[in-house]
DSSP file (Angstrom, degrees, kcal/mol; ACC not computed):
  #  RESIDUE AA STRUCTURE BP1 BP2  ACC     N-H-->O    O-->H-N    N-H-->O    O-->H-N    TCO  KAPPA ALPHA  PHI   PSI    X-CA   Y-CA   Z-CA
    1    1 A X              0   0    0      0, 0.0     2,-0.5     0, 0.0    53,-0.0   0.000 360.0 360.0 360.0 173.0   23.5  -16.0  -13.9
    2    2 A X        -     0   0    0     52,-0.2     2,-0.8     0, 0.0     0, 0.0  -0.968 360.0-120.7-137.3 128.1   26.5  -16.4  -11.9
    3    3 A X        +     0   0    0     -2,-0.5     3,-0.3     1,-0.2    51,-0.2  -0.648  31.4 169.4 -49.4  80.1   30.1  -15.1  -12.3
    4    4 A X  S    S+     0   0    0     49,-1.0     2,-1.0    -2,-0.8    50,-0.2   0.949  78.5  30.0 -86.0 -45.4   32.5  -18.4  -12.4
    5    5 A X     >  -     0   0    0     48,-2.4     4,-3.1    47,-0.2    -1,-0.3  -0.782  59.4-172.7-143.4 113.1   35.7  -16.0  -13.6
    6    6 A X  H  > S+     0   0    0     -2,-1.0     4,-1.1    -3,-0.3    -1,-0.1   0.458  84.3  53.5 -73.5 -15.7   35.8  -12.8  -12.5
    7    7 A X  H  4 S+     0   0    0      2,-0.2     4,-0.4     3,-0.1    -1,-0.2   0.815 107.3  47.7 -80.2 -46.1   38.9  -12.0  -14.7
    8    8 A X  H  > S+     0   0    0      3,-0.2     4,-3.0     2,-0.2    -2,-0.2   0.853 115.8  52.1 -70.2 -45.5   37.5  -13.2  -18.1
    9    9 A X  H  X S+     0   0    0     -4,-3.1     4,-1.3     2,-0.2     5,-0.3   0.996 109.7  42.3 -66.3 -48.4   34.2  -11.0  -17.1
   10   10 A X  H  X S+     0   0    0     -4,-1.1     4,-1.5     1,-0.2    -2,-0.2   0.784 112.8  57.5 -81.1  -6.6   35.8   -7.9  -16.3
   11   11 A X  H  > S+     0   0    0     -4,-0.4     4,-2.1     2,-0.1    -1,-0.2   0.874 109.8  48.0 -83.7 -47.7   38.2   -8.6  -19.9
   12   12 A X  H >X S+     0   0    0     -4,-3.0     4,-0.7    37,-0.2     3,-0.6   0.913 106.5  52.9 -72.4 -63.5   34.8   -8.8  -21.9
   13   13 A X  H 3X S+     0   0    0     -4,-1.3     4,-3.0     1,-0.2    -1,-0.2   0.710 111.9  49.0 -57.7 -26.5   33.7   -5.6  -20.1
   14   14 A X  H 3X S+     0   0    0     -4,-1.5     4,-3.5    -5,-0.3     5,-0.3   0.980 111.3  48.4 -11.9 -84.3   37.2   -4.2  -21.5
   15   15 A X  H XX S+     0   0    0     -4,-2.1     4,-1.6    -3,-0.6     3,-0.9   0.830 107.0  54.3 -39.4 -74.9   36.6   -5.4  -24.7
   16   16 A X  H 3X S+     0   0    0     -4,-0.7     4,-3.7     1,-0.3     5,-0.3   0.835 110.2  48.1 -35.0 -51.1   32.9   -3.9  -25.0
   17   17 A X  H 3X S+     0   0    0     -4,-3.0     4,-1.0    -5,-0.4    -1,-0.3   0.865 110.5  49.4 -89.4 -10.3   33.9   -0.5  -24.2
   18   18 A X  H <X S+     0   0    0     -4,-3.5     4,-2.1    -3,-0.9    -1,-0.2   0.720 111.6  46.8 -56.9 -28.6   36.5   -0.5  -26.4
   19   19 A X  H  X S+     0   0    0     -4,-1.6     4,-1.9    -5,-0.3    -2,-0.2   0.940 114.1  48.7 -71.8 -47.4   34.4   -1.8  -29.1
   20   20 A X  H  X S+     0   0    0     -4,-3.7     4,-3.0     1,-0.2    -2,-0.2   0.854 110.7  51.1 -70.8 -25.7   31.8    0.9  -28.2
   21   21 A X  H  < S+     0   0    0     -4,-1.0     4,-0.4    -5,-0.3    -1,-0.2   0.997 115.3  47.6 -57.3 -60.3   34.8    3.6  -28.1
   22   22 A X  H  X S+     0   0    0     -4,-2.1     4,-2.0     1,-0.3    -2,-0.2   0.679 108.0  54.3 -60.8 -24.9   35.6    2.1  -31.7
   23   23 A X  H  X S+     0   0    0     -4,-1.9     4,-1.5     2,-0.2    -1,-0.3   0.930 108.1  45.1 -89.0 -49.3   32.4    2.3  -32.6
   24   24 A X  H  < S+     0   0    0     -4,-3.0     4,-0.5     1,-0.2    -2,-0.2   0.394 106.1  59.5 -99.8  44.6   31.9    5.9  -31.8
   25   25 A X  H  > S+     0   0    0     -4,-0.4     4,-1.5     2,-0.2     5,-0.5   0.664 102.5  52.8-101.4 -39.5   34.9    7.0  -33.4
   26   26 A X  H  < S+     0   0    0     -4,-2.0    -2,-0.2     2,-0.2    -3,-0.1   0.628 104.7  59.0 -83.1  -6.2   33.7    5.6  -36.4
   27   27 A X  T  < S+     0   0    0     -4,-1.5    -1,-0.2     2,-0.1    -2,-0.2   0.917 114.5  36.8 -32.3 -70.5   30.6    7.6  -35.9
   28   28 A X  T  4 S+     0   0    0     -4,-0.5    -2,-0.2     1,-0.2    -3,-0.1   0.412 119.3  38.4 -85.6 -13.1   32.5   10.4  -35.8
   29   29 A X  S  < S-     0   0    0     -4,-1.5    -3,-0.2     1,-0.3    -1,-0.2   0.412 105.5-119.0-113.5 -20.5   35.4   10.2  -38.4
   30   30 A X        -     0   0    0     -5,-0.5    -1,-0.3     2,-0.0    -2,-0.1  -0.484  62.9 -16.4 107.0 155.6   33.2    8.3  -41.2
   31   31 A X  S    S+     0   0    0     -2,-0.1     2,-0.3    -4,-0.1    -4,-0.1   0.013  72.8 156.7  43.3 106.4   33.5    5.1  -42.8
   32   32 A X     >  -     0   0    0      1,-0.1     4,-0.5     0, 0.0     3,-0.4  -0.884  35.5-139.8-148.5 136.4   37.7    3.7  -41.9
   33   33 A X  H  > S+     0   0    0     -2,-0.3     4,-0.9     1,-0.2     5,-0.1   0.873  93.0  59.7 -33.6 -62.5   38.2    0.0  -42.1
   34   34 A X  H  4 S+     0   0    0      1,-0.2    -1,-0.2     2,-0.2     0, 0.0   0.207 101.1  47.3-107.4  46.3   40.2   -0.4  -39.5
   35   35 A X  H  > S+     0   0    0     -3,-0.4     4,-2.1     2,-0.1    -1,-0.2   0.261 117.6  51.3 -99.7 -15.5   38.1    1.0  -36.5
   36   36 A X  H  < S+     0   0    0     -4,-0.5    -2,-0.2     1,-0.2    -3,-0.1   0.792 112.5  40.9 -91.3  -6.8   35.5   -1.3  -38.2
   37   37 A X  T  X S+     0   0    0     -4,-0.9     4,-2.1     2,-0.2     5,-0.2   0.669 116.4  50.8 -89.1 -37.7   37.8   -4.2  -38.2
   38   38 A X  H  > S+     0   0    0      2,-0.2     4,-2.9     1,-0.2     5,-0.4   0.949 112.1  48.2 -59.9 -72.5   38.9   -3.0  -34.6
   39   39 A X  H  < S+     0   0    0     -4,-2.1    -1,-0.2     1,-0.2    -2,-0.2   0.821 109.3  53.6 -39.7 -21.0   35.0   -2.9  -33.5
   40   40 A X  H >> S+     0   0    0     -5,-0.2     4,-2.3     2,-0.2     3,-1.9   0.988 112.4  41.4 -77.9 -55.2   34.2   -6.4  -34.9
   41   41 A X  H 3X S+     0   0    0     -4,-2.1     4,-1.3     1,-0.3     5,-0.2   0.909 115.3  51.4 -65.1 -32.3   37.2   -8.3  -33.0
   42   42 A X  H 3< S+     0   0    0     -4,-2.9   -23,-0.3     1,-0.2    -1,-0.3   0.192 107.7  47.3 -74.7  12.7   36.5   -6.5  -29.9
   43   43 A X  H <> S+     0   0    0     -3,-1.9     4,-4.7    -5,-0.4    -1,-0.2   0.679 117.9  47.9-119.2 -62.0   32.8   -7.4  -30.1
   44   44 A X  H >X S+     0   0    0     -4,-2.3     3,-1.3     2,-0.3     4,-0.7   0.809 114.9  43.4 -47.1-100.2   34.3  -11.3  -30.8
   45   45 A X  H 3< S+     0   0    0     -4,-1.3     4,-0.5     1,-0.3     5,-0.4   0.645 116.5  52.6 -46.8 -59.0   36.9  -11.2  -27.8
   46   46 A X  H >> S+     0   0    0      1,-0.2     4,-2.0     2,-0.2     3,-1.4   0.919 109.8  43.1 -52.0 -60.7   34.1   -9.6  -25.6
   47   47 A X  H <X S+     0   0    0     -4,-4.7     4,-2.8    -3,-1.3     3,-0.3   0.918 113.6  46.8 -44.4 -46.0   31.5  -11.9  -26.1
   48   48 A X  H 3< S+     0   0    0     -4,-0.7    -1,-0.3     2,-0.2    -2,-0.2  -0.112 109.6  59.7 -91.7  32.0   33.3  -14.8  -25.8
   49   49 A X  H <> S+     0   0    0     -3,-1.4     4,-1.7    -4,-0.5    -1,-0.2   0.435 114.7  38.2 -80.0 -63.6   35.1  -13.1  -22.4
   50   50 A X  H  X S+     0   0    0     -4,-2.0     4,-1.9    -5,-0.4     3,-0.5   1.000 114.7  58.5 -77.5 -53.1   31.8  -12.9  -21.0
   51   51 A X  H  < S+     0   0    0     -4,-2.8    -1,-0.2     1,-0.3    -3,-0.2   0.638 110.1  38.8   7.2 -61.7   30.8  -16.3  -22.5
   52   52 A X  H >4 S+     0   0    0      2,-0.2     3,-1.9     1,-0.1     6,-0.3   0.847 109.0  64.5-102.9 -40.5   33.3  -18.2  -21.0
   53   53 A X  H 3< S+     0   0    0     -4,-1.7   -48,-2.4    -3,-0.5   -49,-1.0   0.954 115.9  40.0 -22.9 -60.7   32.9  -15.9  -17.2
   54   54 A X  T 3< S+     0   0    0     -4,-1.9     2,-0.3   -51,-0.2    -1,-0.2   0.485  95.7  94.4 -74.5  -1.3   29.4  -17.5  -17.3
   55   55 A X    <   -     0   0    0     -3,-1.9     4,-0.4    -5,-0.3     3,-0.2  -0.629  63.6-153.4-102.0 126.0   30.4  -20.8  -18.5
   56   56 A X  S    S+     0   0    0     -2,-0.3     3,-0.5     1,-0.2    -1,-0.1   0.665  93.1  78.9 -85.5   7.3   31.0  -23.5  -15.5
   57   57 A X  S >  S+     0   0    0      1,-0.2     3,-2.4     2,-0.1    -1,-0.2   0.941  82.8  65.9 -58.6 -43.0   33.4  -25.2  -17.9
   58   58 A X  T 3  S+     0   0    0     -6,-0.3    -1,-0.2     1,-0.3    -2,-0.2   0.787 104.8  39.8 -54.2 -17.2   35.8  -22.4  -16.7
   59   59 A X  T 3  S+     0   0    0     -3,-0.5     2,-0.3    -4,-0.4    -1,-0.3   0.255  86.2 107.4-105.7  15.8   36.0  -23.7  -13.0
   60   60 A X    <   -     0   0    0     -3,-2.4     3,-0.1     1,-0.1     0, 0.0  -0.892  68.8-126.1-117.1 146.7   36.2  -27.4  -13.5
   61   61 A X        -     0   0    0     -2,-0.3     2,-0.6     1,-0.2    -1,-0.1   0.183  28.8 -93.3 -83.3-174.0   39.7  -28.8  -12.9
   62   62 A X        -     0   0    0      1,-0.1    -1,-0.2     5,-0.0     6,-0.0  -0.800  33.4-149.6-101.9 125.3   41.6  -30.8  -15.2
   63   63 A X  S    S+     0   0    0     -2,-0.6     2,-0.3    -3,-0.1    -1,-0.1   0.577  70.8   0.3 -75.9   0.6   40.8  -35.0  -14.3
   64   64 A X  S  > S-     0   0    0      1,-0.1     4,-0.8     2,-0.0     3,-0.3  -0.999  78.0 -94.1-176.1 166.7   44.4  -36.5  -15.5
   65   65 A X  H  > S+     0   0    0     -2,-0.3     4,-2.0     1,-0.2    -1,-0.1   0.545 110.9  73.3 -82.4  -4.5   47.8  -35.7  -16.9
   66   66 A X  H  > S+     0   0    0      2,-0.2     4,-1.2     1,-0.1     5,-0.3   0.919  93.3  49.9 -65.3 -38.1   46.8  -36.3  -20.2
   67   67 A X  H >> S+     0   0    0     -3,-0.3     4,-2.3     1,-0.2     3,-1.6   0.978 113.1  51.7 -53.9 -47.1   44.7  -33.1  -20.5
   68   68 A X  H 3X S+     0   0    0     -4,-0.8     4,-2.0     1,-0.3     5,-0.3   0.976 116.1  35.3 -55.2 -49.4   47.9  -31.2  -19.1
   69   69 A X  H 3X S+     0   0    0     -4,-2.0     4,-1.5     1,-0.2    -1,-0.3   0.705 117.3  54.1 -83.0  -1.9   50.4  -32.5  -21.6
   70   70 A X  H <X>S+     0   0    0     -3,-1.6     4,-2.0    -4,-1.2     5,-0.7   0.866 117.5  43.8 -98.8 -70.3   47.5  -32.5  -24.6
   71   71 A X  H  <5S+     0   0    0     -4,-2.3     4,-0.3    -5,-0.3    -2,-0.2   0.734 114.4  44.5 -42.1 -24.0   47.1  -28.5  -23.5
   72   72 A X  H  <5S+     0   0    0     -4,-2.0    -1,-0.2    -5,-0.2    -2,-0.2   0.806 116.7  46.9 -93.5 -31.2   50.7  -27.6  -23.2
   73   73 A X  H >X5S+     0   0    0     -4,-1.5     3,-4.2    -5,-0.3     4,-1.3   0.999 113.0  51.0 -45.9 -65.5   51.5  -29.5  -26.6
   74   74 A X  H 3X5S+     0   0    0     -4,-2.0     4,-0.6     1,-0.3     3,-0.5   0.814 109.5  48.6 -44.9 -36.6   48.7  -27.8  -28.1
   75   75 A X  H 34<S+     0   0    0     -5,-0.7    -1,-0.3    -4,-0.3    -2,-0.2   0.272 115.2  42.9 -90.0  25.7   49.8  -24.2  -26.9
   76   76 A X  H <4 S+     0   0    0     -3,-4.2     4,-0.3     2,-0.1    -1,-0.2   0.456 103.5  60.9-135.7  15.1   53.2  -24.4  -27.9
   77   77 A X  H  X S+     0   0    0     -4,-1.3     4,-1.2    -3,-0.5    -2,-0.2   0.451 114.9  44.5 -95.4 -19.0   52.1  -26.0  -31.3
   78   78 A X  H  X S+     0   0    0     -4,-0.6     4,-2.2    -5,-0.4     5,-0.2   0.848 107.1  53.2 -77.1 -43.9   50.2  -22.3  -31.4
   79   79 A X  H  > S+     0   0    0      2,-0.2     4,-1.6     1,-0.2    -1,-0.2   0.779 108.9  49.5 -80.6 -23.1   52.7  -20.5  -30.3
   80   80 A X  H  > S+     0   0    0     -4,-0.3     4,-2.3     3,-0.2     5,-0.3   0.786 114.7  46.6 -62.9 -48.4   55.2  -22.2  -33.4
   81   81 A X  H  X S+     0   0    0     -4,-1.2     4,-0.8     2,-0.2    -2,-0.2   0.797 112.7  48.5-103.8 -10.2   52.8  -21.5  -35.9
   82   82 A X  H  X S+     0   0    0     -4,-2.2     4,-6.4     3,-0.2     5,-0.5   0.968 124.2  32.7 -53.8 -70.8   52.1  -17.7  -34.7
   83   83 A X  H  X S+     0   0    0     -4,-1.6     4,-1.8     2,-0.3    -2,-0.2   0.839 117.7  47.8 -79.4 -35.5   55.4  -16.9  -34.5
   84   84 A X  H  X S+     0   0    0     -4,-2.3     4,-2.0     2,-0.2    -1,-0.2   0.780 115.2  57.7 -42.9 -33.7   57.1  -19.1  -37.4
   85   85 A X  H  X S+     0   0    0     -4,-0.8     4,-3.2    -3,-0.4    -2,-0.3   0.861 106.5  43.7 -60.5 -68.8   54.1  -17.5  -39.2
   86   86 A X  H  X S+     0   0    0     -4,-6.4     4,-0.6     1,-0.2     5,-0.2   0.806 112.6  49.4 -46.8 -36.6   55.2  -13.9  -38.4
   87   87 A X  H >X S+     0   0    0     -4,-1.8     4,-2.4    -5,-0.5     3,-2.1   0.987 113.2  50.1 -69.7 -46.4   58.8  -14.4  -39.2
   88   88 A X  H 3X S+     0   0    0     -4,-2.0     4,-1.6     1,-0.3     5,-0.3   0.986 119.5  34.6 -65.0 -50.2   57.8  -16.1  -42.8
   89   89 A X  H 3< S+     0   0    0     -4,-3.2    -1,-0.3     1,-0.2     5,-0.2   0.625 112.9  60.9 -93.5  30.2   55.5  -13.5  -43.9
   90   90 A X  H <X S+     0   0    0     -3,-2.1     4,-1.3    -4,-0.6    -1,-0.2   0.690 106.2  45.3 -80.4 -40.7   57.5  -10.6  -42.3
   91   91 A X  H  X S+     0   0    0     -4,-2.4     4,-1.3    -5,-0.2     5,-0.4   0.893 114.0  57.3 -77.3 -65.3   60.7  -11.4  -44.5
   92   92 A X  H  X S+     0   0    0     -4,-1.6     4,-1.6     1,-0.3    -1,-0.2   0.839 104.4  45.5 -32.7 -21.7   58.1  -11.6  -47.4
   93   93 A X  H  >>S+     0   0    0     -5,-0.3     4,-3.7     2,-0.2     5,-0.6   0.712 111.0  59.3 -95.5 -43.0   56.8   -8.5  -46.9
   94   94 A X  H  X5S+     0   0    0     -4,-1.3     4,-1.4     1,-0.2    -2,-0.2   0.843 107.1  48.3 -43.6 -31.7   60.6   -7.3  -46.7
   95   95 A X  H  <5S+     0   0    0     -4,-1.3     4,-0.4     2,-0.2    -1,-0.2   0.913 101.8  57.7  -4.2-102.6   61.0   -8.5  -49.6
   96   96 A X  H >X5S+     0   0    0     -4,-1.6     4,-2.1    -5,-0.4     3,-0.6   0.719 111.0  45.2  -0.7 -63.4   58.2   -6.9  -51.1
   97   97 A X  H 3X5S+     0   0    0     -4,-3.7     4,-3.2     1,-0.3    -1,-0.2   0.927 105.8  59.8 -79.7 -41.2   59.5   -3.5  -50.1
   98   98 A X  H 3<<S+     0   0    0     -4,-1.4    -1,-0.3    -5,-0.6    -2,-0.3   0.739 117.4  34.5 -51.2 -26.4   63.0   -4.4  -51.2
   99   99 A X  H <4 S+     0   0    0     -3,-0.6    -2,-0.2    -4,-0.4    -1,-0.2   0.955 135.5  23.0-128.9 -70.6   61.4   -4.9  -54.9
  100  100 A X  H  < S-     0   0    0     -4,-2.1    -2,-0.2     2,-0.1    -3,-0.2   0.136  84.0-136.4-128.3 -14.3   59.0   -2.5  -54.7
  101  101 A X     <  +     0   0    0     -4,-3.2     2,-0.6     1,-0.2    -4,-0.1   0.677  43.5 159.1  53.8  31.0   59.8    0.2  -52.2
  102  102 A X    >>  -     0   0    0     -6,-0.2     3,-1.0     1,-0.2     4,-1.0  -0.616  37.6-149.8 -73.6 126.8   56.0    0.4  -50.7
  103  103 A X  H >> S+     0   0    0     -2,-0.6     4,-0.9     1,-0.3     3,-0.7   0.940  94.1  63.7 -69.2 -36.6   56.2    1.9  -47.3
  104  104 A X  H 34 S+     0   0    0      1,-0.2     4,-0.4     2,-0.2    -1,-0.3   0.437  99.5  54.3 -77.8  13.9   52.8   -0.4  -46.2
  105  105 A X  H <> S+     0   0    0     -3,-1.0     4,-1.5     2,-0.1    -1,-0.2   0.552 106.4  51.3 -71.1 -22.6   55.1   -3.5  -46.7
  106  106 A X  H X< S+     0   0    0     -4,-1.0     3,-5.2    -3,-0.7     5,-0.2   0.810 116.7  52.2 -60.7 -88.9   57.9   -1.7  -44.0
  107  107 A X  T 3X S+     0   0    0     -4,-0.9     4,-0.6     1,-0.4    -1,-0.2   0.109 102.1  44.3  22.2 -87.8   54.9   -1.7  -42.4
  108  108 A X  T 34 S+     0   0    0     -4,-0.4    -1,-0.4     2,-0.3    -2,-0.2   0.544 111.8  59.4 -12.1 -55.2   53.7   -4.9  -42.5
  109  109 A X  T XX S+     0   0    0     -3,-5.2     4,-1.8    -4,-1.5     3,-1.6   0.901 103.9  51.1 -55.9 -53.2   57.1   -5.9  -41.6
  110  110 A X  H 3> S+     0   0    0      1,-0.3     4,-0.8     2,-0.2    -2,-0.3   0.629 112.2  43.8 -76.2  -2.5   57.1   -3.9  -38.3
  111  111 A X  H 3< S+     0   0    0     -4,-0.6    -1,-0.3    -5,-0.2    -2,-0.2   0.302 109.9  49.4-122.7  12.1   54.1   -5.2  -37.1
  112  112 A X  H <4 S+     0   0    0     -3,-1.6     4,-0.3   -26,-0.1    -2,-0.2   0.238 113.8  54.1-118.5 -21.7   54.4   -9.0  -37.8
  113  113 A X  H  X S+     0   0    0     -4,-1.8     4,-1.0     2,-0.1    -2,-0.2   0.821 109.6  46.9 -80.7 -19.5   57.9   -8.5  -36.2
  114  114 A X  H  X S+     0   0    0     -4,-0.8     4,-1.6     1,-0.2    -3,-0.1   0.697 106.1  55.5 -91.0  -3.6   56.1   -7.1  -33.3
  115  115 A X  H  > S+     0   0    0      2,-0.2     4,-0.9     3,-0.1     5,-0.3   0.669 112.7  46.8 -68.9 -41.7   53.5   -9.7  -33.0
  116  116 A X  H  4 S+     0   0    0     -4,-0.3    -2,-0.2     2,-0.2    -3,-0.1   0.705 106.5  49.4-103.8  11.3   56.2  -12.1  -32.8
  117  117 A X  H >X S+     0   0    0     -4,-1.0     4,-2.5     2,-0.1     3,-1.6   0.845 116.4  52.9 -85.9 -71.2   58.3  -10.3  -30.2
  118  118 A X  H 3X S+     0   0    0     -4,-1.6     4,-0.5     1,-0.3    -2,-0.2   0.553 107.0  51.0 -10.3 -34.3   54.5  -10.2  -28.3
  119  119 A X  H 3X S+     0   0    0     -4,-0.9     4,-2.0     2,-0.2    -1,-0.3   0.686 112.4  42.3-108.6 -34.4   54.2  -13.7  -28.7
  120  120 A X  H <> S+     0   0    0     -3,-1.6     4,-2.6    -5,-0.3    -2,-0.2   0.844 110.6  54.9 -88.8 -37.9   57.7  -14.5  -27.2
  121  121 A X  H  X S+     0   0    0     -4,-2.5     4,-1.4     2,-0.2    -2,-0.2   0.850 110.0  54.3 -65.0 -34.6   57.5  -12.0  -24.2
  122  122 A X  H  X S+     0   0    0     -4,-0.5     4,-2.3    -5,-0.3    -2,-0.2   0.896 103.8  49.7 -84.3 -25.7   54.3  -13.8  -23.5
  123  123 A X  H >X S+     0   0    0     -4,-2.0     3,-1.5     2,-0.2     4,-0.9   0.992 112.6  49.7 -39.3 -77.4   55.7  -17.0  -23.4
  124  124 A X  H 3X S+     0   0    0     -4,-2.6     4,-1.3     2,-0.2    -2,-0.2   0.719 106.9  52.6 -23.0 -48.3   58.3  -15.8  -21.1
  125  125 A X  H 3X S+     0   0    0     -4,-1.4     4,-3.0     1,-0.2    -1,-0.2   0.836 109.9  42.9 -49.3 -55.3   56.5  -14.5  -19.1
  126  126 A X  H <X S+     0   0    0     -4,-2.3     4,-0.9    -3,-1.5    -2,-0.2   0.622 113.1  58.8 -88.6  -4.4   54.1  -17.3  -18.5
  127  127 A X  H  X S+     0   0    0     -4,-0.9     4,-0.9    -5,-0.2    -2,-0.2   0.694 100.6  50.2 -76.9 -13.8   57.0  -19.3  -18.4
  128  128 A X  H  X S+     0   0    0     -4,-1.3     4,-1.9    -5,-0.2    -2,-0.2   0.872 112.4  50.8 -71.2 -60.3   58.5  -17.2  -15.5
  129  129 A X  H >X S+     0   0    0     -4,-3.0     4,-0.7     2,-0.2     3,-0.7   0.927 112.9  44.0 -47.2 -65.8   54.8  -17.7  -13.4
  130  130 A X  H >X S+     0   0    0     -4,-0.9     3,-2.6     1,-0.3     4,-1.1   0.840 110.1  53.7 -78.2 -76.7   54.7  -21.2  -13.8
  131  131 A X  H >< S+     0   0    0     -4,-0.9     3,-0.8     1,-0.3    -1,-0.3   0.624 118.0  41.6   1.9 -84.6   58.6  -21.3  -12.9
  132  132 A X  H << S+     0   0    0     -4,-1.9    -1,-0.3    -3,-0.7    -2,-0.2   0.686 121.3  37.1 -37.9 -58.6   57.4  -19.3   -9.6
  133  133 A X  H <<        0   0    0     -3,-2.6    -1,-0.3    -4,-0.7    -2,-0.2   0.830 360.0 360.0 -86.8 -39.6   54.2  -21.2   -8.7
  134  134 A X    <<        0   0    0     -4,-1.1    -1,-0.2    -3,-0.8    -2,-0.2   0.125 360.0 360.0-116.0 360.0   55.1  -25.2   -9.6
């Protein structure tokens, strides 16, 4: 087998030894949810890391401007419903906690606002390369 993208393989090997860290952490601590929730997506994003490394769909170029503009719609139609997504059930959980004074809805809160601060720094970001390169 052949390497086509040397970036996406060395992200699944990431992945794998984080999953195999997760994995013996939950060895070692017992039964927890989320290291077993950790080990499962990090077993997903690492296969399909290496997957797509091996795959010679990753090197073949895009034939026409319709793929571009069907691929940039589509990722900022992603990026709307991530982050519209975060804000809606972030105030819900705010909510929540306003009613109900549960600390795992602050929780909840901080970490759907920080998905969607994540999600907007990576935008920028790739909107800065592109800027750079194009």
């Amino acid at each position: 087998m052949r390497i086509y993208n040397r970036r996406n393989f060395f992200a699944g090997i990431v992945s794998l030894a984080l999953a195999a860290a997760c994995g013996a952490v939950l060895l070692v601590t017992g039964f927890q949810a989320k290291w077993l929730i950790s080990l499962v997506l990090l077993l997903a994003a690492g296969g399909f890391d290496l997957w797509w490394s091996l795959s010679r769909d990753s090197r073949l170029p895009r034939v026409d401007e319709r793929d571009e503009a069907v691929s940039r719609k589509s990722a900022w139609l992603a990026y709307r419903i991530v982050a519209n997504g975060c804000w809606a059930a972030g105030i819900a959980a705010l909510v929540i906690y306003g009613i109900s004074r549960m600390p795992a809805a602050l929780a909840v809160t901080v970490t759907l606002d920080a998905v969607a601060i994540a999600a907007f720094a990576a935008l920028l970001g790739a909107e800065v390369y592109y800027e750079k390169r194009m």
